[in-house]
N, C-alpha and C positions, 0 to 999 in steps of 0.2 A: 890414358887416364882410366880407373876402375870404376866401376859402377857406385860405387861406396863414395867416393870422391864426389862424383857427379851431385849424388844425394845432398851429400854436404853442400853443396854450391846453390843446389836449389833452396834448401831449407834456412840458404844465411839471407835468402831474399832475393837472388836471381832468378831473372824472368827463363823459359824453357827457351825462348828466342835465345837470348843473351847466352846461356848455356850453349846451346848449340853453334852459336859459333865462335865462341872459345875452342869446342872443343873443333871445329871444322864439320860441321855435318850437317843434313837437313831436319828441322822440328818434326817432321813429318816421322825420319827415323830414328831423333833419340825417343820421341814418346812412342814410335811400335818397340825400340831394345828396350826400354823400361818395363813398358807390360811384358815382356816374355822374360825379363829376368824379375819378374814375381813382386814390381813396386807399383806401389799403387797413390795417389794423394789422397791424406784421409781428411775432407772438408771440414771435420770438428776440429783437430789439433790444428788443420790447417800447414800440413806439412808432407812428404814425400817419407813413404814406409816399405820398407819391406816385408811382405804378407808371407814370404816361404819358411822353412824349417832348414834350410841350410845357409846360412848366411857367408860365412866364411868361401862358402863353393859358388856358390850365386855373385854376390858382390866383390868377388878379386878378378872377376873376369873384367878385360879391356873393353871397353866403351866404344871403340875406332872397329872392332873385326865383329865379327857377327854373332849377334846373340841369340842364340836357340834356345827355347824353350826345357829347362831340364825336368829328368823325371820328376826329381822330388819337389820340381816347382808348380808341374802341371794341373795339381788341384787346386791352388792360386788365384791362377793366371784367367783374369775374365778377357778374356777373345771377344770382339764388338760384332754383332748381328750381321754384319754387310756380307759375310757370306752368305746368309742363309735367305734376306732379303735379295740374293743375286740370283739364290736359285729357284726360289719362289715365282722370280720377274719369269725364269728361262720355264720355266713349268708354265705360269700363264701362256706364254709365247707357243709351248709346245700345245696347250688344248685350244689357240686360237686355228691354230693350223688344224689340228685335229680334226676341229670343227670346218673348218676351212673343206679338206679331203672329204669328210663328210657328205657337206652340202654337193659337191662335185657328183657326189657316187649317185645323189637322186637322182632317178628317174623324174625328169620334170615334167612329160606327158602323161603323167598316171593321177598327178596333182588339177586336171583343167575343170574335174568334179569339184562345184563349192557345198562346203560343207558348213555349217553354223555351231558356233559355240560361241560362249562368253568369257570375257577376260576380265581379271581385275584391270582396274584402269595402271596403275604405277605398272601392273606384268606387261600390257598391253603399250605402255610408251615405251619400254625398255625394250622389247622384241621390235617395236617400231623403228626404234634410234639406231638399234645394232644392224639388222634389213638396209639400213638406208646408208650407215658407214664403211657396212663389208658389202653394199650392193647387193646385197643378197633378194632373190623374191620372197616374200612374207611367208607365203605358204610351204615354200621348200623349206625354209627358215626354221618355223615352227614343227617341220615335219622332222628335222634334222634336232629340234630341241625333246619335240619328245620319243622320239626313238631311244636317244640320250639318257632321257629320263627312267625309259624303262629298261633300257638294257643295267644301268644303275643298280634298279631294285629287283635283278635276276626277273623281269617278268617276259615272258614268251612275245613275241607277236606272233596273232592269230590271222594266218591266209586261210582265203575263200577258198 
């Protein structure tokens, strides 16, 4: 069945379920071939459109084999965030570790000096919460946050 077909089937009032297994496939993969052969639903008219510049090339392809995103359809075609939210998570992941390797490299005998400063109270629960989840000691903690901080804004640490 062609993509152009499919359109039609939707737009007479068939639900994406119902469509999809007419045609034999998963909802899951005719609404990813829809988005990469350049259709989109337009909630005003309320109906299934093709947003590309080649229709004839776009919509005569089969429905059943796989649909790749073509050149002249690729300015189109909106691709959903979940990549980017995947690599955002993996980037978290990698500066928890970071942080993680970090804490490890302190020297924790050089820290038995207490020293005094003042925190805001919200910086000082949040340093608190994170210390007590990664187990981390408070003071290697915050030794390891602001080292961070300053290696950040290019600033030197000064040894005795």
């Amino acid at each position: 069945m062609e993509i152009e077909k499919v359109i039609e089937l939707l737009n007479s009032g068939k639900s994406l379920k119902v469509v999809a297994k007419i045609i034999g496939i998963d909802v899951r993969d005719l609404k990813r071939k829809l988005i990469n052969a350049a259709v989109e639903f337009d909630k005003e008219k309320k109906q299934y459109e093709y947003k590309g510049v080649a229709p004839e090339q776009s919509l005569s392809r089969d429905i059943k084999k796989k649909i790749m995103v073509l050149s002249v359809d690729k300015p189109f075609v909106k691709k959903e965030n979940n990549k980017s939210q995947k690599n955002s998570k993996k980037e978290n992941n990698d500066m928890e570790y970071l942080m993680f390797k970090d804490y490890q490299k302190v020297d924790q005998s050089l820290l038995t000096e207490k020293k005094t400063f003042f925190l805001a109270e919200d910086m000082y629960s949040t340093i608190k919460h994170l210390s007590i989840e990664k187990r981390f000691r408070i003071n290697a903690l915050i030794n390891v946050l602001l080292a961070k901080g300053l290696e950040h804004y290019k600033i030197d640490l000064k040894k005795n």
